[in-house]
C-alpha positions in Angstrom: 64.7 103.8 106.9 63.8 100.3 107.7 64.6 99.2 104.0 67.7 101.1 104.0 68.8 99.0 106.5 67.6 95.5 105.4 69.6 96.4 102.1 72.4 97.1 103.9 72.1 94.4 105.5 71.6 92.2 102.9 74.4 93.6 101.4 76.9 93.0 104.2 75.7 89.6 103.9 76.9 89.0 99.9 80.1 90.8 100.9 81.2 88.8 103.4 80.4 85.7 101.7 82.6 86.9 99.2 85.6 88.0 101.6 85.0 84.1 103.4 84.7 82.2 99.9 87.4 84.2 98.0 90.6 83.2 100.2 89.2 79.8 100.7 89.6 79.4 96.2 93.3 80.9 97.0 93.5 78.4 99.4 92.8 75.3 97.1 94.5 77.6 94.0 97.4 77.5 95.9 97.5 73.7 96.3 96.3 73.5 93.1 98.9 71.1 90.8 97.4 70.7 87.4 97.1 73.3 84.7 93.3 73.1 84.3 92.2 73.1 88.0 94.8 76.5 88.0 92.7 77.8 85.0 89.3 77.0 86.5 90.3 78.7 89.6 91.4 82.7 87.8 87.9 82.8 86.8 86.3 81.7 89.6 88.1 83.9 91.6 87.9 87.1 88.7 84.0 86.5 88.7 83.5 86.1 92.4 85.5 89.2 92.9 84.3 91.4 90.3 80.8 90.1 89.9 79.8 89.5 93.5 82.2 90.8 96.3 83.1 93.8 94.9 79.3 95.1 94.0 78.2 94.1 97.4 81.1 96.2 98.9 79.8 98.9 97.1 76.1 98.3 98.1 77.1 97.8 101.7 79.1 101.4 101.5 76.1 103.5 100.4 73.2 101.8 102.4 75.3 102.5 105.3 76.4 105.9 104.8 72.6 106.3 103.8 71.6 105.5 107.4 74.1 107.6 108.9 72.9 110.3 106.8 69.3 110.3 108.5 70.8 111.7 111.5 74.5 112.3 111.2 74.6 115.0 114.6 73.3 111.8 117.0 75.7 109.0 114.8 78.5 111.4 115.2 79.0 110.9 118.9 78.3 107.4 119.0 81.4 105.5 120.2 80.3 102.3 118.5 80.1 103.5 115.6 83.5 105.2 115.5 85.2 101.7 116.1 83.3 100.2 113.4 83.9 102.4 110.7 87.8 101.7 111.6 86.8 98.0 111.4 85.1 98.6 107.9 88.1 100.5 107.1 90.1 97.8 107.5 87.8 95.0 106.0 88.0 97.1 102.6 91.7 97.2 102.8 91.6 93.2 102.9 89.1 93.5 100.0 91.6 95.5 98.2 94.4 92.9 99.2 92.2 90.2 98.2 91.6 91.5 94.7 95.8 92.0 94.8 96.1 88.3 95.2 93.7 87.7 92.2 95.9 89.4 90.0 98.8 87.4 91.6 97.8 83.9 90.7 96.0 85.2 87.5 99.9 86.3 86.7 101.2 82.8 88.2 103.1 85.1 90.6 101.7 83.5 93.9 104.4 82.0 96.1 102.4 81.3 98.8 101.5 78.5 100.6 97.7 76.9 101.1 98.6 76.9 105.0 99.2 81.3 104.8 96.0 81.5 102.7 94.1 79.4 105.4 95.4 81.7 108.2 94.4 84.9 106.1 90.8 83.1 105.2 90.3 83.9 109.1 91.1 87.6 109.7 87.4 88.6 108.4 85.9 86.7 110.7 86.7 88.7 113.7 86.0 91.7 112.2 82.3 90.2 111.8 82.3 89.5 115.4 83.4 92.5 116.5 81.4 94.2 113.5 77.7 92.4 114.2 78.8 92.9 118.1 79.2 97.0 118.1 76.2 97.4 115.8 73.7 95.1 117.7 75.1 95.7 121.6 76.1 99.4 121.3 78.5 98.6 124.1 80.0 102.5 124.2 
């Protein structure tokens, strides 16, 4: 169980420093004025979303569901865990959203500011907060 849980959380690790980095490339993408630097930034954003965030999503998914499933009866009445399911719920919908905007300034559809990508870049971080906060302190 104990390595179960260092993958997972080695996993949650990767993924987030792929939700953190990814909006942060959007951010300079969007400010971005010459044709090279735009060019330079569709791969690095297709490779950090395909290659790194995405897998470790994946990874973080099934370790955890993989700890849940050594004793699902007791995990199943834990308040905690309830609230952070919804939080991962809605960390994998700003994935999702994230790999959206990929395909958006891959297509040279992005009408964004850098300023709304700087403001999005933060939203993950509370849900760490809260994430690493209900996990560690149990508090219901």
């Amino acid at each position: 169980m104990l390595w179960v849980k260092a993958f997972h959380i080695i996993a949650m690790v990767c993924w987030f420093a792929g939700i953190f980095y990814l909006p942060r490339l959007f951010v300079y993408h969007a400010a971005c004025e010459d044709e090279p630097g735009r060019e330079r930034f569709k791969i690095m954003e297709r490779k950090l979303y395909r290659g790194i965030t995405t897998p470790s999503m994946v990874l973080t998914l099934i370790f955890g569901f993989w700890l849940i499933s050594y004793n699902p009866a007791v995990y199943a009445s834990q308040g905690w865990l309830h609230a952070k399911l919804l939080l991962i719920a809605l960390l994998i919908v700003y994935h999702f959203y994230c790999g959206h905007l990929v395909k958006v300034f891959r297509d040279d559809q992005n009408t964004r500011s850098h300023v709304f990508y700087r403001w999005f870049n933060e939203l993950p971080v509370f849900i760490l907060l809260a994430v690493v906060i209900l996990a560690v302190v149990k508090p219901f």
